[in-house]
C-alpha positions in Angstrom: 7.5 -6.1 15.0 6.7 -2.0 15.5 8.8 -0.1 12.7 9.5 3.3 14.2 11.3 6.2 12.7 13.7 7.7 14.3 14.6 11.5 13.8 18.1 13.2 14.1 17.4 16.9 13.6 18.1 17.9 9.8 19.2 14.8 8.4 16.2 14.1 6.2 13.8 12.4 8.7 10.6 14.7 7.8 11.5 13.9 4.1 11.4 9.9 4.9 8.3 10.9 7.4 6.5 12.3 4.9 7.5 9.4 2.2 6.4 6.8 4.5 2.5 7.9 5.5 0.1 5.4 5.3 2.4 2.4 6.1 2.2 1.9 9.7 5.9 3.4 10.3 5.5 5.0 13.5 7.2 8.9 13.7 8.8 9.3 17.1 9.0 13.1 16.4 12.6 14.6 18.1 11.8 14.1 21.7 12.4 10.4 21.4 16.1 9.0 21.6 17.1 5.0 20.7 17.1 4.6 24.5 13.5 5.1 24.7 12.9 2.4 21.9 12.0 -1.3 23.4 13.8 -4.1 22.6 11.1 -5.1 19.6 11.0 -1.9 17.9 12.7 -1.9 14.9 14.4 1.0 13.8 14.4 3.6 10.6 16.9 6.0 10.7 18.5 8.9 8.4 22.5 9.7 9.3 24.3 12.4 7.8 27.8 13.6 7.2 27.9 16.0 10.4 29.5 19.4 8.3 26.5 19.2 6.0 23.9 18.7 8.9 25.4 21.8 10.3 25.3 24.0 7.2 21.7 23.0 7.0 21.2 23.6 10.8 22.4 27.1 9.8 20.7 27.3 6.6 17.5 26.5 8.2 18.1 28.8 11.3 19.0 32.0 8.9 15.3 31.3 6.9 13.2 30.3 9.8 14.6 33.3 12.4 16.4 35.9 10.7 15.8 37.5 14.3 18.3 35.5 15.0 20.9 35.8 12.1 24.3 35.0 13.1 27.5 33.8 10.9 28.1 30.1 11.0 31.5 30.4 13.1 29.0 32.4 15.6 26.6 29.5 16.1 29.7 27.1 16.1 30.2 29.4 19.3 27.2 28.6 21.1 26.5 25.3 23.2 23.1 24.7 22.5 20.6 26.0 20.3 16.9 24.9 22.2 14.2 25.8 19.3 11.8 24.6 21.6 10.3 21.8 23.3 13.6 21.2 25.0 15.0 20.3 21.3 18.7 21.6 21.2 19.1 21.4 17.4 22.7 21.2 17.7 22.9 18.4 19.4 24.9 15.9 17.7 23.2 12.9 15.8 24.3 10.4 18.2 22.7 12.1 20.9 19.3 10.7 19.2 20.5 7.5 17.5 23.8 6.1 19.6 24.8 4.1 20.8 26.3 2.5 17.5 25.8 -1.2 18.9 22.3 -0.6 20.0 21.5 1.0 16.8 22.6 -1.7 14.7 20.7 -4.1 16.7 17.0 -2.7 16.2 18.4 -1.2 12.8 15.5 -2.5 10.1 17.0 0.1 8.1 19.6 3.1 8.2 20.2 5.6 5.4 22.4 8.4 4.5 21.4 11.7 3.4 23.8 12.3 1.0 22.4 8.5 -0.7 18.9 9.3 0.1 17.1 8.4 -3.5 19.1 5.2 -3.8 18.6 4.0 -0.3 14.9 5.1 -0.1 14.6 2.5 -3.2 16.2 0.4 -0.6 14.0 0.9 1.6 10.7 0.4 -0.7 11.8 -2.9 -1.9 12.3 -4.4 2.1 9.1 -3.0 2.7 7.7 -4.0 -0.5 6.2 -0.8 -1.3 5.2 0.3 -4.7 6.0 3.0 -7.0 3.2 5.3 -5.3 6.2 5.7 -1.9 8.2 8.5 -3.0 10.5 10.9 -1.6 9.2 14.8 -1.7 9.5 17.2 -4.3 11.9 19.8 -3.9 9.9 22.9 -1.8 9.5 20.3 1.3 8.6 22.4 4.2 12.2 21.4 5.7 14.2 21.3 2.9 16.5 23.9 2.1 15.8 25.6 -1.1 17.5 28.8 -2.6 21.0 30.1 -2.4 23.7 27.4 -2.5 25.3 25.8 0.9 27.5 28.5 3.2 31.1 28.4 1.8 32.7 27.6 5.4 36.9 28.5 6.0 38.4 25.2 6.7 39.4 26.0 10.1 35.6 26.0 10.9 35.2 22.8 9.2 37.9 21.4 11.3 35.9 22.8 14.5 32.7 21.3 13.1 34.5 18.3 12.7 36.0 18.1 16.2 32.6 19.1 18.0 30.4 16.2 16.4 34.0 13.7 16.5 31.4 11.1 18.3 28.9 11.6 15.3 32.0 10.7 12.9 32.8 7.5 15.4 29.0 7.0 15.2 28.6 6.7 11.0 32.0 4.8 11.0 30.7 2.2 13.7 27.5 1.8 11.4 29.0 1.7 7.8 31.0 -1.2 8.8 28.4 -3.2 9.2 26.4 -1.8 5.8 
């Protein structure tokens, strides 16, 4: 069995990542999808409620470029955002972990963001990992730190909501089967 991580774009995977070193989890890094994972691999995985990935997304954009400042509803506007490598950061979650029935059959494990401490203690005790695995301290290199989250009109919300609808389908299809 090959435990590999897989990474969704701001949902905590550098966090896990960075938990994990030293165990043999393997980091596919953002250029890998679930269709690239064999049928042995077994799967770690962070999801995360798709409103909050995007205020991070533009959280993280606004620190990282402030070349490229732009107000939330703007980058709602836009149809990709590629920061690289061919990574389109707004790509939507399942784009890197769907499809749902695939998923759950290589899932080893699949946590949540907004649970991250209490499934990461999840986590330790299937891989029966001491005390020593933690998640990082706040000031992680990804990790959003400073002014609260974006205060977002509920008409965007709705928009967010409708552009990652197969994200929503995605977390539903997984959490019943938690």
């Amino acid at each position: 069995m090959m435990l590999r991580l897989l990474h969704a774009p701001k949902t905590g995977g550098t966090a896990l990542a960075w938990a994990l070193r030293g165990t043999g989890v393997r980091r596919c890094g953002h250029s890998k999808t679930l269709a690239d994972m064999a049928s042995y691999d077994c799967v770690l995985t962070v999801v995360r409620d798709p409103v909050a990935r995007f205020c991070s997304i533009w959280g993280w954009l606004m620190k990282t470029y402030p070349a490229r400042a732009m107000t939330p509803e703007a980058l709602l506007e836009r149809d990709m955002l590629d920061i690289g490598q061919g990574l389109d950061i707004m790509a939507p979650q399942s784009h890197w972990l769907g499809p749902a029935e695939r998923l759950l059959e290589l899932a080893f494990w699949i946590g949540h963001t907004e649970t991250l401490d209490a499934d990461f203690a999840r986590l330790r005790r299937l891989m029966g990992l001491g005390p020593g695995y933690v998640l990082p301290p706040h000031g992680h290199k990804n990790r959003n730190e400073g002014p609260p989250a974006v205060q977002l009109h509920p008409q965007t919300i709705d928009r967010i909501r409708e552009r990652y609808a197969i994200d929503y389908q995605l977390l539903e299809e997984i959490s019943t089967h938690a």
